[in-house]
MDAnalysis code that builds the backbone (N, CA, C; Angstrom):
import MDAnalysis as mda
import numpy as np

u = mda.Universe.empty(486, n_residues=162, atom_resindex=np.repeat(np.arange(162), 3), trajectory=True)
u.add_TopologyAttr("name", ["N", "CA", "C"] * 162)
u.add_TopologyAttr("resid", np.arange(1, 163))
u.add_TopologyAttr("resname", ["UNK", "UNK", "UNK", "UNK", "UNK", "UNK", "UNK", "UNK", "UNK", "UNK", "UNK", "UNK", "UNK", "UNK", "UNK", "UNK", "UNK", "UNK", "UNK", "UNK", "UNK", "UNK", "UNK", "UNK", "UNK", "UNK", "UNK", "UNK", "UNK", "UNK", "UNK", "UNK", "UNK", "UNK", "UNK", "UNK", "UNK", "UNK", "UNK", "UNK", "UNK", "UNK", "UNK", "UNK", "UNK", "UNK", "UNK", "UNK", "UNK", "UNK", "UNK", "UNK", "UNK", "UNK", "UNK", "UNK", "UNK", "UNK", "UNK", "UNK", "UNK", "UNK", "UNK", "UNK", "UNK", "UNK", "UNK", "UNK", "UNK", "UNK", "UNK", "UNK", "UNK", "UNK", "UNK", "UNK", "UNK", "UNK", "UNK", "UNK", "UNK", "UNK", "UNK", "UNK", "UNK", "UNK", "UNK", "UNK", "UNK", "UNK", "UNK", "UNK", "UNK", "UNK", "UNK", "UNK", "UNK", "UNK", "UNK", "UNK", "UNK", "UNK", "UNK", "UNK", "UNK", "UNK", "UNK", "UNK", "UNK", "UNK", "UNK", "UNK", "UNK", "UNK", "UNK", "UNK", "UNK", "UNK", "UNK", "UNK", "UNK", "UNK", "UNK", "UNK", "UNK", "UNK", "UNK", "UNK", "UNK", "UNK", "UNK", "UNK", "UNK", "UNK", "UNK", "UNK", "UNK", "UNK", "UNK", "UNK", "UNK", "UNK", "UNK", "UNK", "UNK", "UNK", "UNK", "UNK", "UNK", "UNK", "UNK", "UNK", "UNK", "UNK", "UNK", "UNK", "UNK", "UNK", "UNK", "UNK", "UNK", "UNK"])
u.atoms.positions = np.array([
    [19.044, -8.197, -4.169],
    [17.803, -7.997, -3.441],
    [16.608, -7.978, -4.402],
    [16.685, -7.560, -6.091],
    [15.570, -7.425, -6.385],
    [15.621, -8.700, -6.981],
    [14.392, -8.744, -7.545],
    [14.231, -10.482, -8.181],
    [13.174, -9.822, -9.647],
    [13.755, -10.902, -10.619],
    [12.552, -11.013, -11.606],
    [11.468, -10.922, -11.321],
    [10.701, -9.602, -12.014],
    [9.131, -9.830, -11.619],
    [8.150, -10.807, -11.731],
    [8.426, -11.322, -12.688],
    [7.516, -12.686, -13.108],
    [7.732, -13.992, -12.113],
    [9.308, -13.792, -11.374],
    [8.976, -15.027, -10.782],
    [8.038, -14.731, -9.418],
    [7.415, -13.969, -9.345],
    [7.084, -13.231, -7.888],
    [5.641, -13.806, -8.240],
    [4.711, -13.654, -9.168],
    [3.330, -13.890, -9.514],
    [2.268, -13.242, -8.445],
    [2.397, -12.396, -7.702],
    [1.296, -11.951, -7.183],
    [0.100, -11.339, -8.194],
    [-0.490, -11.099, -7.803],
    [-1.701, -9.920, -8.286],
    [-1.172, -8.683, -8.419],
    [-0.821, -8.254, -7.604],
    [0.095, -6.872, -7.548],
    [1.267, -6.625, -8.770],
    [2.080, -7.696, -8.973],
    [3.164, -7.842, -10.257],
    [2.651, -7.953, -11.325],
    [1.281, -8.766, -11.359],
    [0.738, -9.211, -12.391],
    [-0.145, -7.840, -13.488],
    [-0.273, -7.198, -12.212],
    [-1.045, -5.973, -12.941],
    [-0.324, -4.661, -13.065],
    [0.996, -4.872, -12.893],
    [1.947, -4.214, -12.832],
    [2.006, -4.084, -14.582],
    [2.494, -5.560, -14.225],
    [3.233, -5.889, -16.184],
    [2.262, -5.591, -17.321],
    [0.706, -6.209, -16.443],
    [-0.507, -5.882, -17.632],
    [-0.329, -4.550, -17.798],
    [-0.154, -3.366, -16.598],
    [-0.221, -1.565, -17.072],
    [1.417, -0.974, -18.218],
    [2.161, -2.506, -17.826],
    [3.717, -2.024, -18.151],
    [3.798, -0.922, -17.940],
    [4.020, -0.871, -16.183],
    [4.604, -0.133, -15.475],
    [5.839, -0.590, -14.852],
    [7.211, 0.268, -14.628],
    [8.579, -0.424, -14.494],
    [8.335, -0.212, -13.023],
    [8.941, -0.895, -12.504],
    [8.850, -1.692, -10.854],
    [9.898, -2.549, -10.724],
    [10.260, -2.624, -9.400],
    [11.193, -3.502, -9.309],
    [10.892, -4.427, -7.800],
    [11.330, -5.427, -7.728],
    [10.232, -6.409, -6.319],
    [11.774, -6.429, -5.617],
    [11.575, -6.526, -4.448],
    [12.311, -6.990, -3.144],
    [12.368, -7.767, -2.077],
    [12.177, -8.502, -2.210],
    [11.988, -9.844, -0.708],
    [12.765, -9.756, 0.465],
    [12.529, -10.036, 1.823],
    [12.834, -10.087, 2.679],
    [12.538, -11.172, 3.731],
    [12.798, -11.675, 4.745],
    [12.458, -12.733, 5.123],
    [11.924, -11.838, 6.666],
    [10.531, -12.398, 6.574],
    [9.625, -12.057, 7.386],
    [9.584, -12.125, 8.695],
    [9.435, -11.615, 9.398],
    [9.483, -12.335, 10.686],
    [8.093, -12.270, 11.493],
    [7.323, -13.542, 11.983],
    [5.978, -13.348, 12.517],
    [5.550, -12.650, 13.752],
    [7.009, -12.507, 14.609],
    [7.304, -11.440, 15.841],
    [7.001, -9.875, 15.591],
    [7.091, -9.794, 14.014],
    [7.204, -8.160, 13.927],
    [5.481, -7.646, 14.350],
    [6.021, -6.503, 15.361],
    [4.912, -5.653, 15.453],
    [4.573, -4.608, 14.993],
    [5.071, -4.073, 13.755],
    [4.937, -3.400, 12.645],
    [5.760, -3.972, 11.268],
    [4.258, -4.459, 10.390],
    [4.849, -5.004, 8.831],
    [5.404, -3.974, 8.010],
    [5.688, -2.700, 8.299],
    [6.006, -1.995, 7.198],
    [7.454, -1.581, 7.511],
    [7.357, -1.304, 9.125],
    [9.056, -0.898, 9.175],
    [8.991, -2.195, 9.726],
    [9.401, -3.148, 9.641],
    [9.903, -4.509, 9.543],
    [10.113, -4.159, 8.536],
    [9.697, -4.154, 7.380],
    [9.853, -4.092, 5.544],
    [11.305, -3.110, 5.434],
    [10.683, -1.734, 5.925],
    [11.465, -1.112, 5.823],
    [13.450, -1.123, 6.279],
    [13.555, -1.637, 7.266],
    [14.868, -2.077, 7.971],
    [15.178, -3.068, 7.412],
    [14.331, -4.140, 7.252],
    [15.041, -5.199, 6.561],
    [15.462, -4.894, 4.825],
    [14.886, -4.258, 4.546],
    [15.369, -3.797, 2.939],
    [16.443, -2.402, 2.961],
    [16.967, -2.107, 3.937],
    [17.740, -0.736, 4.336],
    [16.750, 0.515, 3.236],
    [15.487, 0.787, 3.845],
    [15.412, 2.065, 3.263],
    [14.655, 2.483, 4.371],
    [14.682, 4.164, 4.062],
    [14.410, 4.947, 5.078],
    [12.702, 5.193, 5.129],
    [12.206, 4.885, 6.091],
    [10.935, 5.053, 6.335],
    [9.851, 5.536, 5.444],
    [10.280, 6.377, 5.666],
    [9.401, 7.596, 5.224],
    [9.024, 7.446, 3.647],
    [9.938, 6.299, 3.114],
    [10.069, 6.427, 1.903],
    [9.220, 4.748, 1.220],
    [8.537, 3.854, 2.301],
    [8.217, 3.195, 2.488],
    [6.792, 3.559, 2.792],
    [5.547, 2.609, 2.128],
    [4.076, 2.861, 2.390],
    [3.505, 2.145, 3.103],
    [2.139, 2.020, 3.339],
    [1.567, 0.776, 4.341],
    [0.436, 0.974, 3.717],
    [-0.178, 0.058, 2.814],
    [-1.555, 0.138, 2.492],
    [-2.804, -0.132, 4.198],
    [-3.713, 0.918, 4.059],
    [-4.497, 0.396, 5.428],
    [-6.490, 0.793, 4.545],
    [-7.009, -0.407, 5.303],
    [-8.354, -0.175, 4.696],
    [-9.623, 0.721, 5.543],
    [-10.154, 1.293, 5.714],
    [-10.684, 2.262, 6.054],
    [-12.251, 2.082, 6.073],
    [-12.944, 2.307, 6.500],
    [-14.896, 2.374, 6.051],
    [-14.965, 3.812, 6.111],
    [-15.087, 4.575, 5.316],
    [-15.637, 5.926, 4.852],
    [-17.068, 5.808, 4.886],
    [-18.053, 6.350, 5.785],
    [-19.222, 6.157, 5.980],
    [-19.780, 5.128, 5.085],
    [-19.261, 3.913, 5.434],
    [-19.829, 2.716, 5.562],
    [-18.974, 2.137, 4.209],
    [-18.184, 2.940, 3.018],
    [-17.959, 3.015, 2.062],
    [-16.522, 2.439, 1.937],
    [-15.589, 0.923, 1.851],
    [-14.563, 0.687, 2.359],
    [-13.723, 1.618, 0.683],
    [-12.816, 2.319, 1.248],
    [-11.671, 2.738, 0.962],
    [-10.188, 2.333, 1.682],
    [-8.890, 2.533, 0.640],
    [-7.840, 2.500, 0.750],
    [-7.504, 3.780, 1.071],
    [-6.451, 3.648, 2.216],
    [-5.232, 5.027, 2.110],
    [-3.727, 4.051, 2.664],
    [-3.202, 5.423, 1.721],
    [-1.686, 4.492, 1.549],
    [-0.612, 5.799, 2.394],
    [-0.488, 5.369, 3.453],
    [0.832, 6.416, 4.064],
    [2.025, 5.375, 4.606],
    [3.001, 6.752, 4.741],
    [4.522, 6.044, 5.283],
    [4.248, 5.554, 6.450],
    [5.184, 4.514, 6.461],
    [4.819, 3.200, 7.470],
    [5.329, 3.860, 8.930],
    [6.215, 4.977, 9.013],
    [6.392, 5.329, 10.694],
    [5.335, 6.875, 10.729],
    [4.335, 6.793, 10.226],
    [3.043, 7.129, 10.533],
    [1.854, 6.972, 10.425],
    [1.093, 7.734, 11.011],
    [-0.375, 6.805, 11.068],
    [-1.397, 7.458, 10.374],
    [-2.021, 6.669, 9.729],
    [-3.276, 7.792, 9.050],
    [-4.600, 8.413, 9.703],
    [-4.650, 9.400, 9.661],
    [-5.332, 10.364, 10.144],
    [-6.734, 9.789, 9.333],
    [-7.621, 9.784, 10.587],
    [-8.990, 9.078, 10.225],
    [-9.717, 10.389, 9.717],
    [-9.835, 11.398, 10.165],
    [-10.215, 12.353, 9.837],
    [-10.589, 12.873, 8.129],
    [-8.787, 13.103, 8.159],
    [-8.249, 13.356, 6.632],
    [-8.509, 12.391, 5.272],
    [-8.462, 11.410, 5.957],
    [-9.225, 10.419, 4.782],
    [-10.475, 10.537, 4.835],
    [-11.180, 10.802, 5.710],
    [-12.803, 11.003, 5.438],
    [-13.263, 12.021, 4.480],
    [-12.629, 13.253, 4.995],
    [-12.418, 14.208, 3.868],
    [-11.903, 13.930, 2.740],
    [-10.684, 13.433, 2.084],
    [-10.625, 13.538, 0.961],
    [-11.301, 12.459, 0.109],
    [-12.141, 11.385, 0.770],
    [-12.960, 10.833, 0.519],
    [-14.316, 11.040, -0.148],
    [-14.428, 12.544, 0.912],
    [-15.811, 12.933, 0.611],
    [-17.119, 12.673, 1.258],
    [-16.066, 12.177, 2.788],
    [-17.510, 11.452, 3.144],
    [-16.808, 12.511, 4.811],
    [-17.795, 11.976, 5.753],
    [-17.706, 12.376, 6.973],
    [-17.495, 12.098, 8.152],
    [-16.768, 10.130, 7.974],
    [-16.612, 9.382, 9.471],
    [-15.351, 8.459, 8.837],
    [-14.732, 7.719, 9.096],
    [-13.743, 6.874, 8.695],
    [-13.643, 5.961, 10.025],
    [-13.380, 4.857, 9.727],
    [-13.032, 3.888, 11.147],
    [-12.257, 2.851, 10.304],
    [-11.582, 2.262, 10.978],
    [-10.270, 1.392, 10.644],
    [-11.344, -0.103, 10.015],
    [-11.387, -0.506, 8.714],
    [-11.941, -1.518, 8.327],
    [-11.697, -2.741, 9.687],
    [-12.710, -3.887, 9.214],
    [-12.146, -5.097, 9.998],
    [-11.479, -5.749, 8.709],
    [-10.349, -6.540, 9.858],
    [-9.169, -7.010, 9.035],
    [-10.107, -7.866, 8.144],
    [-10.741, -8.920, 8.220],
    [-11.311, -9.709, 7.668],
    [-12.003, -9.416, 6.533],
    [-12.482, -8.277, 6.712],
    [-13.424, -7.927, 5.695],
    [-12.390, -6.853, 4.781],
    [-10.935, -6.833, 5.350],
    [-10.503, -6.208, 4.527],
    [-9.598, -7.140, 3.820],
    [-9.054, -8.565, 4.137],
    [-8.456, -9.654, 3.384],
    [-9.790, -10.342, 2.215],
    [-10.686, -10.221, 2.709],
    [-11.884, -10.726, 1.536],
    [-11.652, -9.796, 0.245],
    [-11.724, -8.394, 0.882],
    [-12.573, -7.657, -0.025],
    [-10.874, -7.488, -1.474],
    [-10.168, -7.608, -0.763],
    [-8.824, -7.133, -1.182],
    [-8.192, -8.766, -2.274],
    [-8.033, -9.385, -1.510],
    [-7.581, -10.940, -2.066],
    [-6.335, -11.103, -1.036],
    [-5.889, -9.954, -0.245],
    [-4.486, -10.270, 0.376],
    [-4.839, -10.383, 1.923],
    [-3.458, -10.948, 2.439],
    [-3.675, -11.303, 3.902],
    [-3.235, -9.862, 4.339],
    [-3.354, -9.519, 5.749],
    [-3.492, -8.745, 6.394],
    [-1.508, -8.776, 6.655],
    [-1.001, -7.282, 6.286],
    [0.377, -7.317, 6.284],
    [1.069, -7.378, 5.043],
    [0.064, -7.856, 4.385],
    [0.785, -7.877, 3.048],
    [-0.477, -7.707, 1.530],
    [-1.252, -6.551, 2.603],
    [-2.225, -6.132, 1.336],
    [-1.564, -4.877, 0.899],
    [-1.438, -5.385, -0.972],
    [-0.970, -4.327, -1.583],
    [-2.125, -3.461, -2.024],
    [-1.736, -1.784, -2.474],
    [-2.838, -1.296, -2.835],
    [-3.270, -1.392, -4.966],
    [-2.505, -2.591, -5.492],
    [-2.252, -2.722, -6.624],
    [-2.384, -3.802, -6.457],
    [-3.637, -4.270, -7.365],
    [-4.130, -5.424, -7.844],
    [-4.836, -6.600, -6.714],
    [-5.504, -5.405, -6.338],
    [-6.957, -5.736, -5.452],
    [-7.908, -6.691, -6.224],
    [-8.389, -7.533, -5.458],
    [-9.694, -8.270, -6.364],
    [-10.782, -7.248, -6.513],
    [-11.118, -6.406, -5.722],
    [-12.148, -5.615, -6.084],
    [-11.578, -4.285, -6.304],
    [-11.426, -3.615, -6.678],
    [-10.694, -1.484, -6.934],
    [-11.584, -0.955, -6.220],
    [-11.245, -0.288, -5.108],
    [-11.898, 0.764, -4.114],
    [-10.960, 1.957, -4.196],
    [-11.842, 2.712, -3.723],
    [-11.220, 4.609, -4.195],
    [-10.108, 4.721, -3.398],
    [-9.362, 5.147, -3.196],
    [-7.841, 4.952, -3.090],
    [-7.392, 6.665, -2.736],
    [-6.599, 6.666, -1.310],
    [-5.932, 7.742, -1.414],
    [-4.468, 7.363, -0.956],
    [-3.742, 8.268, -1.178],
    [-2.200, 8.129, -1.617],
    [-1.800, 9.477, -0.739],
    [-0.501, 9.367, 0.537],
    [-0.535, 10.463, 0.907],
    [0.376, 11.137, 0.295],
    [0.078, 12.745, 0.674],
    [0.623, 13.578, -0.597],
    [2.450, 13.629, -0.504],
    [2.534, 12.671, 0.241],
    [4.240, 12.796, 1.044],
    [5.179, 11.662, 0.054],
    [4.006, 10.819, -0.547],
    [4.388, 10.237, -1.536],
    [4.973, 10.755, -2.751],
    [4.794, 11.871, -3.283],
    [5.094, 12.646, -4.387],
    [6.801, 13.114, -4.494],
    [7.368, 13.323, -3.134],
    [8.132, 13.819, -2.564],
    [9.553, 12.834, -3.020],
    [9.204, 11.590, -3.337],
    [9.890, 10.835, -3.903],
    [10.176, 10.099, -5.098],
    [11.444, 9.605, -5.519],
    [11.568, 9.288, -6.906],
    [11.245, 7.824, -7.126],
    [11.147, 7.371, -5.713],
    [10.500, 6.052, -5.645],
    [10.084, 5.486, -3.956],
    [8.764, 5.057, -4.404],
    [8.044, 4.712, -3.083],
    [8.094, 3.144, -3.235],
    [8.148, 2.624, -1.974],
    [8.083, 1.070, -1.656],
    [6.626, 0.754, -1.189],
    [5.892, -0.272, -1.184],
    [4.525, -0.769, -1.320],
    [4.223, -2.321, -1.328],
    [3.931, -2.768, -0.306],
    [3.676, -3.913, 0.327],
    [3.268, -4.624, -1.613],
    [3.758, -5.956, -1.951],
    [3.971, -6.590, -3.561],
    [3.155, -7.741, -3.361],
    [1.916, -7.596, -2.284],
    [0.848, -8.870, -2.281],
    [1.046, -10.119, -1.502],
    [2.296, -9.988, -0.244],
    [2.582, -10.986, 0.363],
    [3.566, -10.398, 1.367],
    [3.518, -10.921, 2.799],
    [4.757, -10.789, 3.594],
    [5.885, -10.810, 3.329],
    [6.883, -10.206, 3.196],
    [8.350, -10.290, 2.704],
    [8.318, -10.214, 1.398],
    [7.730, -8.969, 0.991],
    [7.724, -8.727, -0.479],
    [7.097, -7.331, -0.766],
    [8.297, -6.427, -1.035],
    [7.605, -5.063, -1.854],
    [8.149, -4.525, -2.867],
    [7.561, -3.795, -3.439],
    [7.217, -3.407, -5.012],
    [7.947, -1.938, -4.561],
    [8.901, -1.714, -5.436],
    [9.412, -0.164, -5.762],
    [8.933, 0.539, -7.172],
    [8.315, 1.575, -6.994],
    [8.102, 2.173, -8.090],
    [7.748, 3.792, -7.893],
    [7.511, 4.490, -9.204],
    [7.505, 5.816, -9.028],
    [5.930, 6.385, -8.237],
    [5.947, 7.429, -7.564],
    [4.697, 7.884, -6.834],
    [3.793, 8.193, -8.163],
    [4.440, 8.878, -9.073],
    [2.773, 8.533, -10.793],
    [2.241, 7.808, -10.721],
    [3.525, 6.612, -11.181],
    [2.791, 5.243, -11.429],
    [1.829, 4.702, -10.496],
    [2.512, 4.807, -9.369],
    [1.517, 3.951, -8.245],
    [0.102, 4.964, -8.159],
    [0.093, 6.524, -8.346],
    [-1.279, 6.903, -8.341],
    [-2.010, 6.150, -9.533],
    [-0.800, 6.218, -10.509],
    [-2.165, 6.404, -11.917],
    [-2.495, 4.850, -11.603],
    [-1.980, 3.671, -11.132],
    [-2.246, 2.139, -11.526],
    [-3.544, 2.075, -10.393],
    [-3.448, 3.044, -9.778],
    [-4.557, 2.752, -8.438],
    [-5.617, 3.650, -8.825],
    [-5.381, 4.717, -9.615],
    [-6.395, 5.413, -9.891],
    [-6.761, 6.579, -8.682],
    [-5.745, 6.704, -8.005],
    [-5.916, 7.267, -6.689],
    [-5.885, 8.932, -6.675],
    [-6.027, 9.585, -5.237],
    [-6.201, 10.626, -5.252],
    [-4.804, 10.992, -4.184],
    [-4.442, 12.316, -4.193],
    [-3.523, 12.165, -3.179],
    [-3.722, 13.658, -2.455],
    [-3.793, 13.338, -1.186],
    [-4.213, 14.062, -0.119],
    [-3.383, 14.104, 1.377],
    [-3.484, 15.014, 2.175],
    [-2.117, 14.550, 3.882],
    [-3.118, 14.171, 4.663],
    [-2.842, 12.589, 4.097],
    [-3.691, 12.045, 4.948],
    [-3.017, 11.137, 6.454],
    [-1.589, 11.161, 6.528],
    [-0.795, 10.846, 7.719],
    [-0.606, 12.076, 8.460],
    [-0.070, 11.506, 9.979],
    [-0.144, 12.412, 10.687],
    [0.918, 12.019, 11.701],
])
């Protein structure tokens, strides 16, 4: 299931290897029926939910941010506003969140964004010795430790699912 990182070439791998951070990639074969990309991810790679992320993009009073929670929950608009620092949150538009990012919608990782936006990580992430994370493309995620993935994102981590 896992594959050489290098043959994968996303953005996401690529800035993996530049931090030489250890990771390991997983492919799966996608399906365009799925009505959730993350537990799609998740079942098709046999791991348990919870243990699986969903990058989602956010406007923090007007301010686009990342938050990264487990894929069989939803992020609390609220809680990211707060640990943001700001006071409104609304679900980015997809579009403006495949621009701003470099990835398509489903398979935006929160590692190795074209642009770095402030980043929260929910705190449920910690809880594990390794979190899974959408690897910059449909049928493709990145395993690695909840550190790494804060420190490569620069992120904050807060309960921001619900």
């Amino acid at each position: 299931m896992a594959k050489s990182r290098q043959s994968q070439g996303t953005p996401a791998t690529v800035a993996l290897t530049k931090a030489k951070v250890e990771f390991s990639t997983h492919t799966y074969e996608h399906d365009p029926a799925a009505k959730s990309f993350g537990l799609e991810a998740a079942e098709a790679l046999g791991l348990a939910a919870e243990q699986v992320f969903k990058t989602l993009l956010v406007e923090v009073d007007g301010k686009l941010t990342v938050g990264v929670v487990p894929v069989d929950k939803q992020l609390d608009l609220k809680a990211i506003a707060a640990a943001a620092g700001g006071k409104k949150a609304v679900m980015a538009d997809p579009a403006a969140a495949e621009r701003t990012t470099g990835y398509v919608v489903g398979g935006i990782s929160p590692i190795g964004q074209k642009r770095a936006l402030p980043t929260v990580v929910d705190s449920t992430a910690t809880e594990h010795a390794k979190v899974y994370v959408s690897g910059g493309r449909r049928g493709l995620d990145i395993g690695l430790s909840p550190a790494d993935l804060i420190t490569v994102t620069k992120a904050a981590t807060a309960a921001i699912a619900r």
